[in-house]
DSSP file (Angstrom, degrees, kcal/mol; ACC not computed):
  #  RESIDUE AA STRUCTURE BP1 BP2  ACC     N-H-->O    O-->H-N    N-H-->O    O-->H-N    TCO  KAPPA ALPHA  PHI   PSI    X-CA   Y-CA   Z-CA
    1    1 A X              0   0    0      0, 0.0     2,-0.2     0, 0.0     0, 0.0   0.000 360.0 360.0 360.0 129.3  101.8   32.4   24.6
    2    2 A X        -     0   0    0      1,-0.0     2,-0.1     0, 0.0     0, 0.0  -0.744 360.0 -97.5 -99.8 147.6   99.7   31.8   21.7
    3    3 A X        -     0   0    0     -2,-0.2     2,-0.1     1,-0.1    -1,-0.0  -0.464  44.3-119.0 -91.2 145.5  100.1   33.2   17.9
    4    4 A X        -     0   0    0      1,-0.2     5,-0.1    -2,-0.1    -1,-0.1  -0.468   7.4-147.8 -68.4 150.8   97.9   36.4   17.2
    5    5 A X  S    S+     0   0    0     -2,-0.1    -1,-0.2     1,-0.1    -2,-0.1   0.558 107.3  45.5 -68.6 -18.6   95.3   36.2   14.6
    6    6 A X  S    S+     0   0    0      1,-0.0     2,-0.3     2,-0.0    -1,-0.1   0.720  97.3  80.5-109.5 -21.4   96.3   40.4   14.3
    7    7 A X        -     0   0    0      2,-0.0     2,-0.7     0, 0.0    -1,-0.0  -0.710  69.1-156.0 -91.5 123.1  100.2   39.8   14.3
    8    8 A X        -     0   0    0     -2,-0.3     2,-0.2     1,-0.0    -3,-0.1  -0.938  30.4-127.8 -93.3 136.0  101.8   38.6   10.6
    9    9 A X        +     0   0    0     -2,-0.7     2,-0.1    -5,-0.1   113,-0.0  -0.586  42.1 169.9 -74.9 121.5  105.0   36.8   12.0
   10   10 A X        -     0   0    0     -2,-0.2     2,-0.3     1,-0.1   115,-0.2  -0.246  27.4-115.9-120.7-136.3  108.1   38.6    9.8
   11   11 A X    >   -     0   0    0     -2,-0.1     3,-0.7   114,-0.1     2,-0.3  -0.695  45.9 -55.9-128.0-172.9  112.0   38.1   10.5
   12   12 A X  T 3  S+     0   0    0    109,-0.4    92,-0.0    -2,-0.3   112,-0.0  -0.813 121.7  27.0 -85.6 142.9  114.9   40.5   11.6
   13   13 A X  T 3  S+     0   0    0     -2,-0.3    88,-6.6     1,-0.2     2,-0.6   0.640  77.8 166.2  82.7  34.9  115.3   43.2    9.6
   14   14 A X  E <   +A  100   0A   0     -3,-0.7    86,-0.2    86,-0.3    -1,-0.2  -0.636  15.2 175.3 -73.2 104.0  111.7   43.7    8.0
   15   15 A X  E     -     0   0A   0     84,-1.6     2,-0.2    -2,-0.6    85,-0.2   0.979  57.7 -71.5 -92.6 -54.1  111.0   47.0    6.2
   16   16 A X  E     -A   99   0A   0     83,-0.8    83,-0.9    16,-0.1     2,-0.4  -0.889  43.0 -83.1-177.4 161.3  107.1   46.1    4.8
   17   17 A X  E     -A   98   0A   0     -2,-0.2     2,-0.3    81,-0.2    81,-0.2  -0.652  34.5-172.7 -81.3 140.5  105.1   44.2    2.5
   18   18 A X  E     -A   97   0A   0     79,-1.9    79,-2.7    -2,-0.4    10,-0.0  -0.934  22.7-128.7-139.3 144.8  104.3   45.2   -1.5
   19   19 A X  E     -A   96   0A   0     -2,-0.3     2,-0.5    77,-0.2    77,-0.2  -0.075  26.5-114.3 -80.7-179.1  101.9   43.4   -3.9
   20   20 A X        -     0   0    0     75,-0.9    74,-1.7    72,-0.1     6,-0.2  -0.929  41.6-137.5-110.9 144.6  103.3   42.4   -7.3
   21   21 A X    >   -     0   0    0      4,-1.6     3,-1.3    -2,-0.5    74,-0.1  -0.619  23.1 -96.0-111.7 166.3  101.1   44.7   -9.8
   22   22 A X  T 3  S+     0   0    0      1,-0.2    71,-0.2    71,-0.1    -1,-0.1   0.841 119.0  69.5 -60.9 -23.4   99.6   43.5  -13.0
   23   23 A X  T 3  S-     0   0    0      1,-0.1    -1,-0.2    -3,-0.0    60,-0.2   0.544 121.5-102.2 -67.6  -0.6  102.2   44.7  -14.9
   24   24 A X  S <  S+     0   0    0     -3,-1.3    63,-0.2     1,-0.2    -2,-0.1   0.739  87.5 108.7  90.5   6.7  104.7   42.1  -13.5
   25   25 A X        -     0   0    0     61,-0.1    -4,-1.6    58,-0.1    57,-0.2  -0.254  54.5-149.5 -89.9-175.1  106.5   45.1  -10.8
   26   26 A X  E     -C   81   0B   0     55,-1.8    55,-2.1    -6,-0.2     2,-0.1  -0.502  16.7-142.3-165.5 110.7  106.7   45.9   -7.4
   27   27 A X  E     -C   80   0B   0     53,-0.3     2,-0.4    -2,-0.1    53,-0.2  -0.296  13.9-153.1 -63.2 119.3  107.1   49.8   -6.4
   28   28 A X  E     -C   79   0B   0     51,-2.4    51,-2.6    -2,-0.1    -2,-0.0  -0.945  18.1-145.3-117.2 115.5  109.3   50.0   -3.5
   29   29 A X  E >>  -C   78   0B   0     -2,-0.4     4,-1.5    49,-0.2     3,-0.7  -0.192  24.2-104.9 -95.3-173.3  108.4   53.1   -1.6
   30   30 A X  H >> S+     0   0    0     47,-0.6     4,-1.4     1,-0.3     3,-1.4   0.912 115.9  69.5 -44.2 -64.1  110.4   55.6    0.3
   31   31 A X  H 34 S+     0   0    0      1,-0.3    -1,-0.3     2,-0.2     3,-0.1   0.807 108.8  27.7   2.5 -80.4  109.1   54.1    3.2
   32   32 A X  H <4 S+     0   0    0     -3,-0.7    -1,-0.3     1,-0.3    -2,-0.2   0.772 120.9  64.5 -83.9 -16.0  111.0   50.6    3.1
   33   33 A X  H << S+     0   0    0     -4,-1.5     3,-0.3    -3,-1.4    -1,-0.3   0.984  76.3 157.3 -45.6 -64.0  114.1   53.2    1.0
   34   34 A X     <  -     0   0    0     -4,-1.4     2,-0.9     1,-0.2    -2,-0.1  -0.066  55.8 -30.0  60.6-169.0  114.2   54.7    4.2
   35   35 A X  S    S+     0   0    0      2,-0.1     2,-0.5     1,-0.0    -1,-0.2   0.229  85.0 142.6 -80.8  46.5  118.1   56.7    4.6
   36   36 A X        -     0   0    0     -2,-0.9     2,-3.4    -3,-0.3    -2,-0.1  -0.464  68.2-109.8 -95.0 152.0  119.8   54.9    2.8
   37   37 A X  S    S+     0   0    0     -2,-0.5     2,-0.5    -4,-0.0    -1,-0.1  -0.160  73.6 124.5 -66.3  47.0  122.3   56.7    0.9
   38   38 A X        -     0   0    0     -2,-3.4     2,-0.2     4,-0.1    -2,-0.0  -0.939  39.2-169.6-122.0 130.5  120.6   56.2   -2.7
   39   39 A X    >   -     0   0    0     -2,-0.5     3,-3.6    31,-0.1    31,-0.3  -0.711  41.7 -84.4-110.2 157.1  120.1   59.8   -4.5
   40   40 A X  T 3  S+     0   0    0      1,-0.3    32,-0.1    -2,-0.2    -1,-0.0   0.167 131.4  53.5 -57.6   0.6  118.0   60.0   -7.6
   41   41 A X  T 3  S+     0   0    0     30,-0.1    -1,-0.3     2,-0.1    30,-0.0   0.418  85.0 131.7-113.5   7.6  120.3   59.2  -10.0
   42   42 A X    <   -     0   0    0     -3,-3.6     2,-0.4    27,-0.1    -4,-0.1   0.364  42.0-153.7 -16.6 167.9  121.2   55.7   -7.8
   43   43 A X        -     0   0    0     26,-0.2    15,-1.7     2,-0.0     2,-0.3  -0.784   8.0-153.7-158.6 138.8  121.3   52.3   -9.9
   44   44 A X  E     -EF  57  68C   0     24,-1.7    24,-2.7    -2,-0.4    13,-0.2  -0.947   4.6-141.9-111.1 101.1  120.6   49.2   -8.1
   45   45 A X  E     -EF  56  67C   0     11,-1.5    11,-1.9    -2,-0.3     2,-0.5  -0.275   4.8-148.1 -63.6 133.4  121.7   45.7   -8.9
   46   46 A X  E     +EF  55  66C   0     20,-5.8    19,-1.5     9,-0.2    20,-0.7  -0.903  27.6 177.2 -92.8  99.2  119.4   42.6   -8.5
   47   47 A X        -     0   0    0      7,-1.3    17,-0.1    -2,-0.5    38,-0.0  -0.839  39.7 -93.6 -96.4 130.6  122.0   39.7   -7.6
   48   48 A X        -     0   0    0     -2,-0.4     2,-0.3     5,-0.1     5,-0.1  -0.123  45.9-171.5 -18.9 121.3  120.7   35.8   -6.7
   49   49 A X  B >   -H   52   0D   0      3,-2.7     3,-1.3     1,-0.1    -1,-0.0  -0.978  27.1-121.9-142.7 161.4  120.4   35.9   -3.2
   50   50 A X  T 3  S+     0   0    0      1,-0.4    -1,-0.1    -2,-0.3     3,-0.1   0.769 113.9  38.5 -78.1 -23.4  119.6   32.2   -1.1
   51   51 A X  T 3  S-     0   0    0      1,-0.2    69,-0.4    63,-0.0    -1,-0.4   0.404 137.6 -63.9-111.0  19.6  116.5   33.4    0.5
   52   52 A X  B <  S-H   49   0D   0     -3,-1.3    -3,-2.7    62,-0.1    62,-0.2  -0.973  88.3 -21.9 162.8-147.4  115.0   35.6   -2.7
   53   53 A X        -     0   0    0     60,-3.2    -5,-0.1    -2,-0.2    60,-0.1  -0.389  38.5-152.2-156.8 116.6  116.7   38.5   -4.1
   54   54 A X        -     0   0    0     -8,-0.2    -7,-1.3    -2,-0.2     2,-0.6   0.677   2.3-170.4 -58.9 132.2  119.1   41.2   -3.4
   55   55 A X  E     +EG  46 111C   0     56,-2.7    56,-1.3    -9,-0.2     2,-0.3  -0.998  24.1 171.5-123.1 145.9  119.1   44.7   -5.0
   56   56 A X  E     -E   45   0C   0    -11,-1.9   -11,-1.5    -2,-0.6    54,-0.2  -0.903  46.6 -79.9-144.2 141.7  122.7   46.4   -3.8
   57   57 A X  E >>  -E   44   0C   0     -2,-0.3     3,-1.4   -13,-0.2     4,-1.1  -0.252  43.2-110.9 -65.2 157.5  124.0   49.6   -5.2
   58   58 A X  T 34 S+     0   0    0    -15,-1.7     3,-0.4     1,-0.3    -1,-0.1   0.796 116.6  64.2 -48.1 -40.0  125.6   49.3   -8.6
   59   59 A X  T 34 S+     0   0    0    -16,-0.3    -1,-0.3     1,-0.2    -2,-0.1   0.308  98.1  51.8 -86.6   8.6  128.9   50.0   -6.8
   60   60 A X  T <4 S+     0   0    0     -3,-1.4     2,-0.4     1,-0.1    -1,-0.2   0.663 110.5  49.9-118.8 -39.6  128.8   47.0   -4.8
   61   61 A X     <  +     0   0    0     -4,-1.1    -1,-0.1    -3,-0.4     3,-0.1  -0.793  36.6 177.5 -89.1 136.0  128.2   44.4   -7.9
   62   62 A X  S    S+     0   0    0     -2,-0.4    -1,-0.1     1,-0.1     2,-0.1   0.606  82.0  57.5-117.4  -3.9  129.5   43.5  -11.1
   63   63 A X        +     0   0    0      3,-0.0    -1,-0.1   -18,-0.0     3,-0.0  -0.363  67.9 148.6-114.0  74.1  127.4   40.8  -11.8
   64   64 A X        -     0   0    0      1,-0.1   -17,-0.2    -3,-0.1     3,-0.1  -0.384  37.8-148.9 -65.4 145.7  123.7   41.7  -11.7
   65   65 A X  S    S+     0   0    0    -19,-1.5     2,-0.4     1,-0.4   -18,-0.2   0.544  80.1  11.7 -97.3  -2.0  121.1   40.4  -13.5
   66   66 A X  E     -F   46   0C   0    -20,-0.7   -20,-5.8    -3,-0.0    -1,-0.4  -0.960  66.5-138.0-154.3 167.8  119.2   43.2  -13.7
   67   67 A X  E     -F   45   0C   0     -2,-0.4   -22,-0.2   -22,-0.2     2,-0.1  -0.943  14.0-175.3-127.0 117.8  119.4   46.6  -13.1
   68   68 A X  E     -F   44   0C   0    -24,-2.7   -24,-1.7    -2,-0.3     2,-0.3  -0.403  12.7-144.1-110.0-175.3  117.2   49.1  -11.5
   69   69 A X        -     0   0    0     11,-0.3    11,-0.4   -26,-0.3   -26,-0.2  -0.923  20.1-123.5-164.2 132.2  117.1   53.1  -10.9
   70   70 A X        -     0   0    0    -31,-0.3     2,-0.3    -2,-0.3     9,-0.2  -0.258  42.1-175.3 -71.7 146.8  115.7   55.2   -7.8
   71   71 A X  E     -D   78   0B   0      7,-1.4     7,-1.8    -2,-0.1     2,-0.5  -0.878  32.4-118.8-136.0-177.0  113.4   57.5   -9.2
   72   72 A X  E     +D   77   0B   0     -2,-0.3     2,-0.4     5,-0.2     5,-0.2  -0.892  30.9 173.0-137.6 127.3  111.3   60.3   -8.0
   73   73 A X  S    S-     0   0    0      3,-4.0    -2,-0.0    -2,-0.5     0, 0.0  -0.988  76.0 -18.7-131.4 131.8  107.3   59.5   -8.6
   74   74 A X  S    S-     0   0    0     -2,-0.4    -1,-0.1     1,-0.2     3,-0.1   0.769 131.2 -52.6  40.5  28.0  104.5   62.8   -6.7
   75   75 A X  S    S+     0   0    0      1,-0.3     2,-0.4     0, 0.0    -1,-0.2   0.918 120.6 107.1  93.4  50.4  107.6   63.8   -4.5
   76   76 A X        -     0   0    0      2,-0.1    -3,-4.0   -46,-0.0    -1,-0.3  -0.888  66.1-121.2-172.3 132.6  108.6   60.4   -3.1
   77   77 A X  E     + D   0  72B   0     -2,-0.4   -47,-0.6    -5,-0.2     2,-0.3  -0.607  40.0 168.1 -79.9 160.7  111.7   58.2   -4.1
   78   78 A X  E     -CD  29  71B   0     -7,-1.8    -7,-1.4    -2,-0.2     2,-0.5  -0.919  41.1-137.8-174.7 134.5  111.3   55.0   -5.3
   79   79 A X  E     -C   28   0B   0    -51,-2.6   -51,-2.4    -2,-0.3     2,-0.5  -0.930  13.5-158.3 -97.5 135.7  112.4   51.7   -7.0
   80   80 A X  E     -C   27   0B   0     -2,-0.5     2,-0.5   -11,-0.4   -53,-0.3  -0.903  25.0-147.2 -83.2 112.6  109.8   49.9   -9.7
   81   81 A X  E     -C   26   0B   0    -55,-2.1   -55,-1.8    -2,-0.5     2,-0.1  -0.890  24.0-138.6 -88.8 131.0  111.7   46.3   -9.2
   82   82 A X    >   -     0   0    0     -2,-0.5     3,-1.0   -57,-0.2     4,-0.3  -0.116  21.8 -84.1 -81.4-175.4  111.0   45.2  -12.9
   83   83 A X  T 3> S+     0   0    0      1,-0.3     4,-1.0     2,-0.2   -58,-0.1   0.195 109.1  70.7 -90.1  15.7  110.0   41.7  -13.9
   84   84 A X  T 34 S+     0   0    0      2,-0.2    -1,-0.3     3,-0.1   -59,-0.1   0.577 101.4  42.1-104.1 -13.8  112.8   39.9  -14.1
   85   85 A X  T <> S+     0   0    0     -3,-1.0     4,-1.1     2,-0.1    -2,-0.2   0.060 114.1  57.6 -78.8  12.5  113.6   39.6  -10.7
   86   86 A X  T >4>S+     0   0    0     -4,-0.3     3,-2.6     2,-0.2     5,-0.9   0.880 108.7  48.0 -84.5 -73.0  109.6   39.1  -10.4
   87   87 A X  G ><5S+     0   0    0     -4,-1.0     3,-0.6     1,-0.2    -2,-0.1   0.675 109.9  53.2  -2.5 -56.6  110.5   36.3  -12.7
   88   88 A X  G 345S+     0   0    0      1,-0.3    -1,-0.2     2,-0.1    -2,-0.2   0.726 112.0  41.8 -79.6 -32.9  113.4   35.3  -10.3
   89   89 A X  G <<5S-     0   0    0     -3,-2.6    -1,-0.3    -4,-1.1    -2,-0.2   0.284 112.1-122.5-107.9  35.1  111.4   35.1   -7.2
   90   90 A X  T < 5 +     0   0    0     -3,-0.6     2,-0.4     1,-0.2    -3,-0.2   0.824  54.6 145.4  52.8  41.0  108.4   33.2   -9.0
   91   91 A X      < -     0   0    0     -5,-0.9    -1,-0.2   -67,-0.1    -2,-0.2  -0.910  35.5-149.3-128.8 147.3  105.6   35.2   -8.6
   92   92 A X    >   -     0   0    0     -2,-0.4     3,-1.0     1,-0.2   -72,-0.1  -0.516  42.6 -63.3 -90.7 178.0  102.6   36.3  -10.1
   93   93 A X  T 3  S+     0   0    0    -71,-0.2    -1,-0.2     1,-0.2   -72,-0.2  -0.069 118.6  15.4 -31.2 147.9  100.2   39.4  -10.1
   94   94 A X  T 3  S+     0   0    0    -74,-1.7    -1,-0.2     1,-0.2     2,-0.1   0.650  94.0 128.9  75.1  18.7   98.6   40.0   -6.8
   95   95 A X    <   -     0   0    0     -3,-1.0   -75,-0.9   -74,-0.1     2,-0.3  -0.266  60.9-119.2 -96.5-151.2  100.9   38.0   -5.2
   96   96 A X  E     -A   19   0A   0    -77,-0.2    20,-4.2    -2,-0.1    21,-0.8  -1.000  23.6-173.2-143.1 131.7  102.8   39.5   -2.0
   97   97 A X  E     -AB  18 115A   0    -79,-2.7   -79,-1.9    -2,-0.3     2,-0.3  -0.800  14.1-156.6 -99.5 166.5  107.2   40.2   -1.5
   98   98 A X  E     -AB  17 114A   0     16,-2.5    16,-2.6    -2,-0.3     2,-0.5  -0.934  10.7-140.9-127.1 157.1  108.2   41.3    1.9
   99   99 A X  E     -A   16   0A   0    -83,-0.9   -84,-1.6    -2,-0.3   -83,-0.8  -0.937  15.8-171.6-129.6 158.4  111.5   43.2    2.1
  100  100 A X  E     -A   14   0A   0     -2,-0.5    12,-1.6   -86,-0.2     2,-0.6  -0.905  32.8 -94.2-139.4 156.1  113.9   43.1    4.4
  101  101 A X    >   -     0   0    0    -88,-6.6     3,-2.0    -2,-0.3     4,-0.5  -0.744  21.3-160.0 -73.4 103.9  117.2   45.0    5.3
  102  102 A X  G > >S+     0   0    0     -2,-0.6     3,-7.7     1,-0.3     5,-1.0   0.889  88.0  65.0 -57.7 -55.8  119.8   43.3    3.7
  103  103 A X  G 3 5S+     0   0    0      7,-0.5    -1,-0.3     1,-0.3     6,-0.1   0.548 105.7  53.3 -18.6 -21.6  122.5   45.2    6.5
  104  104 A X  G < 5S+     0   0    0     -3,-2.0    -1,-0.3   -91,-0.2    -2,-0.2   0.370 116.6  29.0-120.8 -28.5  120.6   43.2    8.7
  105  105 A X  T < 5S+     0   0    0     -3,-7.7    -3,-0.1    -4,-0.5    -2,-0.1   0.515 141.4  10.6-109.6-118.0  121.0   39.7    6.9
  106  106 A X  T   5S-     0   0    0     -2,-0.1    -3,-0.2     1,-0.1     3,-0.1   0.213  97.8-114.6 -51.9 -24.1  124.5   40.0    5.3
  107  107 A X  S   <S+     0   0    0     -5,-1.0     2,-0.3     1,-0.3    -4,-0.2   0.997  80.6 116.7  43.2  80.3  125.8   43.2    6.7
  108  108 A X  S    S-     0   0    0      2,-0.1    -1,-0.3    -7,-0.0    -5,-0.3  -0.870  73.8 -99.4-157.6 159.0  125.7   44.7    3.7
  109  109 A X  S    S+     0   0    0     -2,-0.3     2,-0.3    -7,-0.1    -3,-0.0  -0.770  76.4  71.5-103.6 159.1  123.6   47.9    2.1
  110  110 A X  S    S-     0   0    0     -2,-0.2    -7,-0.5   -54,-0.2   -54,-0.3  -0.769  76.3 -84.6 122.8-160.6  120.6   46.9    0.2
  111  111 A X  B     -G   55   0C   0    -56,-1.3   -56,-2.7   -10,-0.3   -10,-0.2  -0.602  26.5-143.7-163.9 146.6  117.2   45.6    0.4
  112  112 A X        -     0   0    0    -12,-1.6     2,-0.4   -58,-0.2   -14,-0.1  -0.677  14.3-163.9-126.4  68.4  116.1   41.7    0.5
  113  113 A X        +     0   0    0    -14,-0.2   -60,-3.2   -60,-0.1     2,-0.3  -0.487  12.1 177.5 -81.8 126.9  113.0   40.9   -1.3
  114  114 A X  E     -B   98   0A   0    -16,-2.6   -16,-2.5    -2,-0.4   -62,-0.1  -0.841  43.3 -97.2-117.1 147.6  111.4   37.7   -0.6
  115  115 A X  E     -B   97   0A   0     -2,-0.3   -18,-0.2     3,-0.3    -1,-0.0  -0.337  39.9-148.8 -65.7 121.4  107.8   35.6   -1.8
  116  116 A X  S >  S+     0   0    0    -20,-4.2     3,-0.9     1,-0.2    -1,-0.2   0.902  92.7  56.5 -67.6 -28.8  105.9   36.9    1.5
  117  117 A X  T 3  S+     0   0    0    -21,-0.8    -1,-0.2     1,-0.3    -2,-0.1   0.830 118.0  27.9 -86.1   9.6  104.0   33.4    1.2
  118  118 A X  T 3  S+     0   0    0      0, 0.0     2,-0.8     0, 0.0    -1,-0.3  -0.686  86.7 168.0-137.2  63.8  107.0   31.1    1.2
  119  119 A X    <   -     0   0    0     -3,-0.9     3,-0.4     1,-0.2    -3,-0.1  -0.731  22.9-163.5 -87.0 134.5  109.5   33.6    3.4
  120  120 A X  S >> S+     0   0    0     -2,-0.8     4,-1.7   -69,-0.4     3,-0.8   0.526  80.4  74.3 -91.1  -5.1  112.6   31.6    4.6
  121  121 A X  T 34 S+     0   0    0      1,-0.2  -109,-0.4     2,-0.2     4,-0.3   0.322  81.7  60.6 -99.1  22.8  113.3   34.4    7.2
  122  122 A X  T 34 S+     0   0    0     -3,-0.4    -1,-0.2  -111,-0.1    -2,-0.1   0.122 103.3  59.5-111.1  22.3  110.5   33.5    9.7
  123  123 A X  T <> S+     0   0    0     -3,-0.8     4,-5.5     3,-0.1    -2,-0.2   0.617 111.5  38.4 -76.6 -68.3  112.5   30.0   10.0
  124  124 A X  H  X S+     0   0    0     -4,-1.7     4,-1.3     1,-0.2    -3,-0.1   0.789 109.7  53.6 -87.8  -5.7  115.4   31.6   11.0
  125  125 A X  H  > S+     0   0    0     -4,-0.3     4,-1.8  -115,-0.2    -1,-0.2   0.737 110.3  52.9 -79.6 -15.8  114.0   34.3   13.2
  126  126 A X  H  > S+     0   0    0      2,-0.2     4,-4.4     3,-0.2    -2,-0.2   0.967 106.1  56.9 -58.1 -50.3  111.9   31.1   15.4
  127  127 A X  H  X S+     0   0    0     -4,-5.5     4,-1.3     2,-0.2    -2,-0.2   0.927 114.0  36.0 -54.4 -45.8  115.3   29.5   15.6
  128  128 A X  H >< S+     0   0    0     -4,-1.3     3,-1.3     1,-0.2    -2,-0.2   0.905 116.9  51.3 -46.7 -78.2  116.5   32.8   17.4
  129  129 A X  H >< S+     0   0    0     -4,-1.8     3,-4.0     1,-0.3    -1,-0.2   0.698 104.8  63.2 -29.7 -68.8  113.3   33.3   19.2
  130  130 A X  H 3< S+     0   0    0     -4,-4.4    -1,-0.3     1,-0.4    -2,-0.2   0.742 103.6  37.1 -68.5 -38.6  113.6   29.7   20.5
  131  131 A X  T << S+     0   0    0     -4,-1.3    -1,-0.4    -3,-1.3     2,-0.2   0.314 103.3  99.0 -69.9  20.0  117.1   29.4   22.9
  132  132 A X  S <  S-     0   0    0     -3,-4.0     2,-0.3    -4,-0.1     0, 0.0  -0.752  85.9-109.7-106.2 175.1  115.9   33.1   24.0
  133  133 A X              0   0    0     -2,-0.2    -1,-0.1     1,-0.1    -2,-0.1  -0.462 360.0 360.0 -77.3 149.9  113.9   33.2   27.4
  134  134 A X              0   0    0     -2,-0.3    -1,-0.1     0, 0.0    -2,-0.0   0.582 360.0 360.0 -63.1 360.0  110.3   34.0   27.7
């Protein structure tokens, strides 16, 4: 089996890729929100996390370094991750995170945004992928 030119290789627990905008954000839509149990007046914690970094509801941290809030943008929920976890995973404009389900990683609720071009979770999904049978 050979890798597709049409398939981007992600990990377990991939919700999508988002650009970094000029303004130093990254708009996380409903989409990659999905049901998780954050209502519009939600707060989200960014915590240091080993493969990028973690946003967890406020009720789940007490030490963030920063702190974001779900908002409601044309009808559609959303976080604007500000630019100090931008900061935190080293990226500039126009570069690319992927996010991943933390629940999925940690077994924990939240979100796992990682530098799509340096992702450490297509490491560890090969190692799975490699004992399993073809």
């Amino acid at each position: 089996m050979t890798d597709s030119k049409y398939v981007v290789p992600t990990g377990r627990g991939y919700l999508g890729t988002h650009a970094v905008s000029t303004g130093r954000t990254v708009a996380l839509s409903t989409a990659v929100l999905g049901d998780r149990d954050w209502n519009d007046r939600s707060r989200v914690h960014a915590l240091e996390h080993e493969d990028g970094v973690a946003l967890v509801p406020a009720a789940e941290s007490t030490t963030p370094f920063a702190e974001y809030a779900l908002c409601d943008r044309h009808d559609a929920a959303r976080v604007a991750v500000g630019q100090v976890a931008v900061d935190e995973l080293g990226l500039e404009p126009g570069d690319s995170v992927r996010v991943y389900d933390l629940a999925v990683i940690d077994d924990r609720p939240g979100l796992l945004l990682v530098d799509a071009a340096d992702d450490p979770r297509l490491e560890a999904d090969r190692e799975r992928d490699a004992g399993a049978e073809p």
